[in-house]
C-alpha positions as CSV (number, residue, x, y, z in Angstrom):
1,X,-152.8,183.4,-160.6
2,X,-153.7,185.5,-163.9
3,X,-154.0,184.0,-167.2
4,X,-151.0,185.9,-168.2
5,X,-148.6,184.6,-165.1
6,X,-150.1,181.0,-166.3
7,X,-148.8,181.7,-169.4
8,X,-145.5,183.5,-168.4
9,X,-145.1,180.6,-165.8
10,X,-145.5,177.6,-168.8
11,X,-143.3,179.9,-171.0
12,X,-140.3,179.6,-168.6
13,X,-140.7,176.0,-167.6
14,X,-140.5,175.2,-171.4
15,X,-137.6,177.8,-171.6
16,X,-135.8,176.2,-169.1
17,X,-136.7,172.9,-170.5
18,X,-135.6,173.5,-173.6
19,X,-132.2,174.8,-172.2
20,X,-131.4,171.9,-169.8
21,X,-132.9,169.0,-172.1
22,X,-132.8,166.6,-169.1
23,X,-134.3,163.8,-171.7
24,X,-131.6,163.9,-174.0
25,X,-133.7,164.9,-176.8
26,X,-131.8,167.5,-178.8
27,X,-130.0,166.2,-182.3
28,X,-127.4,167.4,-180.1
29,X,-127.2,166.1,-177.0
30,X,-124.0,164.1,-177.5
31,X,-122.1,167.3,-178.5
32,X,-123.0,169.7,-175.4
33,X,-120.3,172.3,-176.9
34,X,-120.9,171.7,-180.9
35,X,-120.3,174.7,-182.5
36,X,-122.9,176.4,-185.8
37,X,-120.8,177.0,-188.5
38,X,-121.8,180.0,-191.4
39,X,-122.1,178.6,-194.7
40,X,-121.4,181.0,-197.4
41,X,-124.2,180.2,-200.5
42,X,-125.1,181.3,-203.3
43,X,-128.3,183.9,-203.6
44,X,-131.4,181.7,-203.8
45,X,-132.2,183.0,-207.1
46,X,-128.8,181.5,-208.4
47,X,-129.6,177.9,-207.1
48,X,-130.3,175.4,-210.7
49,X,-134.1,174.7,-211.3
50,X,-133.7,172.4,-213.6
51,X,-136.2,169.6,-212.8
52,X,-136.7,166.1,-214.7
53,X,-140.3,166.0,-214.9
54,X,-141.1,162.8,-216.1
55,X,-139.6,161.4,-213.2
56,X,-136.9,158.7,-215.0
57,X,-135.7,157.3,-211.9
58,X,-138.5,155.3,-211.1
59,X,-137.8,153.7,-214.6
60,X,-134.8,152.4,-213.0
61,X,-135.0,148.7,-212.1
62,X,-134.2,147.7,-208.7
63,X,-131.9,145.1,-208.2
64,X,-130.6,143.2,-205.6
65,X,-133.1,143.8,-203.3
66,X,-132.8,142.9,-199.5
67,X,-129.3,141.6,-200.9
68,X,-127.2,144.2,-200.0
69,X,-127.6,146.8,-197.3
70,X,-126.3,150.4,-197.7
71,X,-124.4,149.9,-201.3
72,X,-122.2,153.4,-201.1
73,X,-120.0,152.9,-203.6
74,X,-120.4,150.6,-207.0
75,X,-117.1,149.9,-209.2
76,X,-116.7,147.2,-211.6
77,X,-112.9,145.2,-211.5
78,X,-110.3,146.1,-214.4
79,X,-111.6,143.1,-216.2
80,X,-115.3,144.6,-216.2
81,X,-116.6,141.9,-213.7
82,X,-118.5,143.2,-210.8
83,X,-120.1,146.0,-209.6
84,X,-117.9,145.5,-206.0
85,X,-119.8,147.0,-203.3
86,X,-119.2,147.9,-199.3
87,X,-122.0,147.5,-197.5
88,X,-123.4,148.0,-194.0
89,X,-121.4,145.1,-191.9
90,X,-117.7,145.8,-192.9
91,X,-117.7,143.7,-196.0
92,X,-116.3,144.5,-199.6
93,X,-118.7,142.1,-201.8
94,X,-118.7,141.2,-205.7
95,X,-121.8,140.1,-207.8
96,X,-120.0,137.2,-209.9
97,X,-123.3,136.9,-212.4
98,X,-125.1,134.8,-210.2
99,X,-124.4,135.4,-206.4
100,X,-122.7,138.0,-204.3
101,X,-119.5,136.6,-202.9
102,X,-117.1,137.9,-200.1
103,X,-114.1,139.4,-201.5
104,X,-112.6,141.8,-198.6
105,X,-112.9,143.3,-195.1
106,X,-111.0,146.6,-193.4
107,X,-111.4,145.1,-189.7
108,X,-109.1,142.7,-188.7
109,X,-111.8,142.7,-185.6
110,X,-113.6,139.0,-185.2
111,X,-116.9,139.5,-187.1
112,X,-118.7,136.9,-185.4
113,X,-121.6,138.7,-183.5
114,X,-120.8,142.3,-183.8
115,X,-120.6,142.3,-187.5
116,X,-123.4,139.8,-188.6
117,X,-126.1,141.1,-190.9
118,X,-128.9,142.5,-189.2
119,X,-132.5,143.7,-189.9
120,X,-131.9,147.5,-190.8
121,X,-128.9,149.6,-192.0
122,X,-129.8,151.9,-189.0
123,X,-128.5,148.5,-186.6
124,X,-125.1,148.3,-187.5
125,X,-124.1,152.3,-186.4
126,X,-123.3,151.2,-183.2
127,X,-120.3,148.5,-184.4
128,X,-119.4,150.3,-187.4
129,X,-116.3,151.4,-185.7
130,X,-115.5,147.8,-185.1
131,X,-116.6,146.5,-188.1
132,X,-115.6,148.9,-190.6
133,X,-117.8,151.2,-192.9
134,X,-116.1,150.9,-196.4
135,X,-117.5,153.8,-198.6
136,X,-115.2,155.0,-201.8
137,X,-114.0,151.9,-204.2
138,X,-111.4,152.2,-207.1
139,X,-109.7,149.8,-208.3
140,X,-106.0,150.8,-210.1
141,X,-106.8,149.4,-213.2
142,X,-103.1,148.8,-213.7
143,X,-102.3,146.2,-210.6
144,X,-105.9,145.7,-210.2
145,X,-105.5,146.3,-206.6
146,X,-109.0,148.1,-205.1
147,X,-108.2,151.0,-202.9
148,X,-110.8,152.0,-200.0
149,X,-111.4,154.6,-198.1
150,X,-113.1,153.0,-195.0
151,X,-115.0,155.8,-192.8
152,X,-113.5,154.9,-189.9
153,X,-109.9,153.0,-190.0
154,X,-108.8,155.6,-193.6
155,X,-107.5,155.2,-196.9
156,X,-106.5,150.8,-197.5
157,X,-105.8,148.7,-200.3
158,X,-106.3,144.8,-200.9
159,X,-104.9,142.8,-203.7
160,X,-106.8,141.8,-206.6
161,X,-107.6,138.2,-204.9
162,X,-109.3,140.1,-201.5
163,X,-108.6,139.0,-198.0
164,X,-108.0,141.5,-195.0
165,X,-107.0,144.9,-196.4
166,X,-103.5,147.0,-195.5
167,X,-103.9,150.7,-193.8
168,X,-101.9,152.8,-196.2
169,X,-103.0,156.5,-194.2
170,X,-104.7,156.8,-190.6
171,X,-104.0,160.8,-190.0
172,X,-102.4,163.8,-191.7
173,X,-100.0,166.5,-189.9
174,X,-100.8,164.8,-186.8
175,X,-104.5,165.0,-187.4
176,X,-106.2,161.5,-187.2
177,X,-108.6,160.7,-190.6
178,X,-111.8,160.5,-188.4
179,X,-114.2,160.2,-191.7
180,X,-112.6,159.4,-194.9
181,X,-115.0,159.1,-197.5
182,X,-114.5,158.9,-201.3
183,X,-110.6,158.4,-203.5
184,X,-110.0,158.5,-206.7
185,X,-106.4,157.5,-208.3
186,X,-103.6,159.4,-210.5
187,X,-102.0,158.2,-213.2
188,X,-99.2,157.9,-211.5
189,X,-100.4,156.4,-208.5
190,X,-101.2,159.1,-206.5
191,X,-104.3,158.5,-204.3
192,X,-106.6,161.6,-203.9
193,X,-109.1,161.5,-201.2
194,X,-111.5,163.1,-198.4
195,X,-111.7,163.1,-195.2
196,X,-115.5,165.0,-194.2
197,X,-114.6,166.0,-191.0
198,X,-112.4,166.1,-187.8
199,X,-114.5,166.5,-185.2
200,X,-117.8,163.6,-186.6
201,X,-117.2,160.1,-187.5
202,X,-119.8,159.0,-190.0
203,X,-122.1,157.6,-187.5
204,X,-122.5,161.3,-186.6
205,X,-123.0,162.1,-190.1
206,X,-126.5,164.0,-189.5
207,X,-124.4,166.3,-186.7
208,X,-122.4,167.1,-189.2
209,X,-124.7,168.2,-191.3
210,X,-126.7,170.3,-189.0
211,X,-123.7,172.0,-188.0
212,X,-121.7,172.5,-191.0
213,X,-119.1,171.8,-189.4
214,X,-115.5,173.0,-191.3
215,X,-112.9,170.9,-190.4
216,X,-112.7,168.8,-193.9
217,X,-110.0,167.9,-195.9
218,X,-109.4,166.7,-199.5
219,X,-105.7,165.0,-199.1
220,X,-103.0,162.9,-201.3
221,X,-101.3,159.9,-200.8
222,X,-97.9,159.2,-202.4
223,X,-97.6,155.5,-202.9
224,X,-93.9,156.3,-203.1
225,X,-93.1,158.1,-200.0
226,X,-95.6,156.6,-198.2
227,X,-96.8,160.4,-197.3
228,X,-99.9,161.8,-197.0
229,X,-100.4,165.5,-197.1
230,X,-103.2,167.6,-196.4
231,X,-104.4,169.3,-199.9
232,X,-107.4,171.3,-198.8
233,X,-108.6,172.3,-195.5
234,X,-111.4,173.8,-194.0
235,X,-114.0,172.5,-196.1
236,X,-117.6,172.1,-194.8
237,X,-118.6,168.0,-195.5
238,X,-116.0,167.7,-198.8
239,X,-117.6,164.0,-199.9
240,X,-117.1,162.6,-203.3
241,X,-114.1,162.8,-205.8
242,X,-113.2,162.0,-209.4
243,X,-110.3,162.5,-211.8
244,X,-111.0,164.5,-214.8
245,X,-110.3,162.1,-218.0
246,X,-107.3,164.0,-218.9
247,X,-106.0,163.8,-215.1
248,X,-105.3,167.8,-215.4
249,X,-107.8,168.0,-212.4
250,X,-110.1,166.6,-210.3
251,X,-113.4,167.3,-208.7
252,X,-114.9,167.3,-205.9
253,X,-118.4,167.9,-204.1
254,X,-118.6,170.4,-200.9
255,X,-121.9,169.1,-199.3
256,X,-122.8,172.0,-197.2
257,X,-122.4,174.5,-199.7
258,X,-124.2,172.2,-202.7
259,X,-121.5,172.7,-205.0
260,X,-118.8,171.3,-207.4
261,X,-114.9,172.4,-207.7
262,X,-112.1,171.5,-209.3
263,X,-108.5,171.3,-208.2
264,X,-105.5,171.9,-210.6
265,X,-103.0,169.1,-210.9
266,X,-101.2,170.4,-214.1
267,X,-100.8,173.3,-216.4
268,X,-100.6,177.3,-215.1
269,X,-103.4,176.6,-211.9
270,X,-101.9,173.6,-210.6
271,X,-102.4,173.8,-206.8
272,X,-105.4,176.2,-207.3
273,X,-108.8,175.4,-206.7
274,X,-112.1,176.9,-208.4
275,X,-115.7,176.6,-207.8
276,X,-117.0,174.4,-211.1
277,X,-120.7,174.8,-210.7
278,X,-123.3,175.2,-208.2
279,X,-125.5,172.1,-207.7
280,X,-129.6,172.2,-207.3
281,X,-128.8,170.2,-203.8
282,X,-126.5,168.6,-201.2
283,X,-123.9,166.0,-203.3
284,X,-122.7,163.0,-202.2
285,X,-120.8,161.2,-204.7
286,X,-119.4,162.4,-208.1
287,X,-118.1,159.8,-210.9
288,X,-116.3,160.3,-214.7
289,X,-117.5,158.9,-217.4
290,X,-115.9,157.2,-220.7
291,X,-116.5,160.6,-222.0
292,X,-114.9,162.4,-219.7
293,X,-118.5,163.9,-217.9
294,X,-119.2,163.8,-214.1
295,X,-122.2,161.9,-212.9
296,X,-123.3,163.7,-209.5
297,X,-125.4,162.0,-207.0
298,X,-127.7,164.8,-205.2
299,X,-128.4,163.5,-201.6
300,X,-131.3,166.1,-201.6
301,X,-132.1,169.3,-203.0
302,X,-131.7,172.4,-201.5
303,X,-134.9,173.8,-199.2
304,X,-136.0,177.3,-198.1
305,X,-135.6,175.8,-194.3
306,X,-132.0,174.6,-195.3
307,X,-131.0,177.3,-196.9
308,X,-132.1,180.0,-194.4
309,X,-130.5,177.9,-191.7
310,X,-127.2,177.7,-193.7
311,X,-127.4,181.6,-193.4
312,X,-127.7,182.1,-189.9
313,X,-125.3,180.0,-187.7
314,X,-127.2,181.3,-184.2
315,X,-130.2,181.2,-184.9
316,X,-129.6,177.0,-186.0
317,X,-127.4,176.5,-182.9
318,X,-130.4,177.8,-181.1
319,X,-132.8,175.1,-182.8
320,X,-130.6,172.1,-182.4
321,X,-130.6,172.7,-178.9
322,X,-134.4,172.5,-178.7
323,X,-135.5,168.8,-177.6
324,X,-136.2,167.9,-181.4
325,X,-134.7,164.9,-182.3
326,X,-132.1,164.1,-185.3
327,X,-134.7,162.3,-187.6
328,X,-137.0,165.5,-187.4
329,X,-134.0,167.6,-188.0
330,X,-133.3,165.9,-190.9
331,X,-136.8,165.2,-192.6
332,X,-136.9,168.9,-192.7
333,X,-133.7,169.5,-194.0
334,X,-134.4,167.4,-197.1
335,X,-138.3,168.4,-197.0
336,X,-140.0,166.1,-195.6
337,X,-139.3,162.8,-197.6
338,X,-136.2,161.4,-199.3
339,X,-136.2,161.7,-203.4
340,X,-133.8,160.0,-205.3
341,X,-131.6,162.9,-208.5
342,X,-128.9,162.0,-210.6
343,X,-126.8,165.7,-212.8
344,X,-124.5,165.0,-215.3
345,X,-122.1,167.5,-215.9
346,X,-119.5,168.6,-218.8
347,X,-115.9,169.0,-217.9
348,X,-116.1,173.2,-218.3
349,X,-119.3,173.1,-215.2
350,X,-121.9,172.9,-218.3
351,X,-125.1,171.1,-217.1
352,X,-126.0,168.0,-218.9
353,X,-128.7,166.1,-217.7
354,X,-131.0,165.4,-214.6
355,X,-132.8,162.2,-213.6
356,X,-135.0,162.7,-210.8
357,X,-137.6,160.3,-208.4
358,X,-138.9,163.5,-206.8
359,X,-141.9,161.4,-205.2
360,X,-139.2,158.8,-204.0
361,X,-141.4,156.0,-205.4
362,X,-138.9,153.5,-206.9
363,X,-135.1,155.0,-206.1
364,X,-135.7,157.0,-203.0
365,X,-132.2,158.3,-202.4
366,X,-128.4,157.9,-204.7
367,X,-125.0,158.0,-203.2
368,X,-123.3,157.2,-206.2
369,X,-123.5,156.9,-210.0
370,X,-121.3,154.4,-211.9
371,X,-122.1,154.6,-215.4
372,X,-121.1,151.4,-217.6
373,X,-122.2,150.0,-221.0
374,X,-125.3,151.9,-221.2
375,X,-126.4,151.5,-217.8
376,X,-126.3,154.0,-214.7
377,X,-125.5,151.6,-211.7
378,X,-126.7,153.7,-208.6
379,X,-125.7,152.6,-204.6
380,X,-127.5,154.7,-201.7
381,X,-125.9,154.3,-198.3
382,X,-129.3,154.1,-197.0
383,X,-131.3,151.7,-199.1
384,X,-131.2,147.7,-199.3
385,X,-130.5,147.6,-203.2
386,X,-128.9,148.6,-206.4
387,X,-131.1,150.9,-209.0
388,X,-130.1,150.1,-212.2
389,X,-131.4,152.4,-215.0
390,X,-130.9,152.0,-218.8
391,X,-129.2,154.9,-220.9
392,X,-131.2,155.9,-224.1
């Protein structure tokens, strides 16, 4: 056979290969018929370089360590005691000044077993379901009951003493909650909160990610009625959420499209919703400070490979389907290493202030920002400890 039959030969057994992925290789192989959704960004000239180039961040002490696995959400108790934290194995814990105590659990599952601690965050995926994944925390600083939205079994709320927590929502016009992520609470009562997708649970998160998929909803719950009702749809990964200190609106962070908007809850756009600014990555969760500012936590900023992706939904259906597996997919996405920024923002969109660990050195990746007495207390689903870093 010729060289160039060698070659055409190879070249259609890796075609073919590629197409069948007999080994299970693809990011994709558990979702045969996933579907690339377009993501509509901004140009790339638009997209914020504002950089913190003393690197911050790594000023940050590190708390906790080993303590507490995958810390998504930090909120302190109406009395000021905490931070409360959910972590990897189902539990809601509190730091009482000198130990971490239980104080609640979603699953009403036996946690013998299934739901013990184990060596890495990545471990506990396969029972999360079972076990529970609580992300958002707020407590209603009026009953001081804390109100969760658990990824897997919805929005719940527990007493201020702990103990088993009660489902308040588990679907919307007929549509099951399948990722509910991050709440925030009216001064009325009313519970705000998002659910990132319809068709991943957070185990898939990555999928959804790749995919941008755009089944996510930002929904209410009326403590009255007992009804929840769908607010939003259609977004593509809608994470974190936070009342505006006047409660006029609130915000939230769209994941796949890097950005920030608000939606109207009084005056003449009530029941609209607006973009508030464009964000220099992918955000997880967003926070409100005493002041009335939003602390953003940037999962990763945007890349050239992410952002051309975003742009062209066949050609990344095409690459997901090559046997490349989800940890190269991602390392790519976020370019090539996880680094830790924090963007503070006014309540008109105006940009504040970055804190950045570009190398990844101390804080290598933020879900959240909880800022109290002078102190930004930071929780990364991924990481085994609390960054604490110390306002000027």
């Amino acid at each position: 056979m010729t060289p160039p039959g060698v070659f055409a030969g190879i070249f259609l057994l890796l075609a073919v290969y590629c197409a069948v992925d007999p080994f299970d290789h693809s990011a994709m192989s558990q979702f045969p018929d996933f579907e690339a959704v377009k993501v509509q960004m901004p140009a790339w000239s638009e997209i914020p370089a504002d950089r913190d180039h003393e690197n911050l961040l790594q000023k940050s002490e590190i708390r906790f360590s080993n303590q507490v696995q995958g810390p998504e959400s930090m909120t302190f108790d109406p009395m000021g005691r905490g931070p409360y934290t959910g972590v990897a194995d189902g539990r809601i814990i509190f730091w009482d000044g000198h130990k971490w105590n239980d104080f609640a659990y979603t699953s009403p599952a036996n946690r013998s077993g299934l739901c013990d601690p184990k060596p890495s965050i990545l471990d506990y995926s396969t029972n999360e379901h079972i076990c529970g994944r609580p992300l958002g925390l707020r407590f209603d600083k009026r009953s001081g009951d804390l109100y969760i939205a658990d990824a897997y079994l919805g929005l719940m709320k527990v007493g201020p003493e702990g103990g088993l927590a009660t489902p308040l929502a588990t679907e919307a016009d007929g549509v099951p909650l399948r990722f509910t992520n991050d709440l925030d609470i009216d001064d009325d009562g009313n519970i705000y909160f998002t659910d990132s997708s319809t068709n991943y649970q957070r185990r898939n998160f990555l999928q959804l990610v790749f995919t941008a998929d755009n089944s996510g909803r930002v929904l209410k719950y009326d403590p009255n009625t007992k009804e929840t009702n769908v607010l939003i749809r259609d977004l593509q990964f809608p994470n974190g959420l936070s009342m505006s200190k006047d409660g006029s609106f609130f915000v939230f962070c769209e994941g796949a499209k890097g950005r920030l908007s608000k939606y109207w809850l009084k005056g003449e756009k009530a029941g609209s919703t607006e973009v508030m600014t464009i964000l220099p990555g992918h955000p997880d969760n967003v926070r409100t400070n005493d002041k009335g500012e939003f602390w953003v936590a940037i999962h990763c900023r945007r890349t050239i490979y992410s952002h051309f992706l975003a742009l062209y939904p066949n050609i990344r259906r095409f690459w997901l389907k090559l046997p490349i597996s989800a940890k190269i997919h991602y390392l790519m996405q976020i370019g090539g290493r996880m680094h830790a920024a924090v963007v503070k923002y006014s309540p008109e969109g105006e940009f504040l202030q970055m804190l950045e660990d570009r190398p990844g050195k101390v804080v290598k990746a933020v879900s959240e920002v909880e800022e109290k007495d002078g102190k930004l207390w930071m929780g990364s689903v991924l990481m085994p400890f609390v960054a604490v870093y110390q306002l000027d």
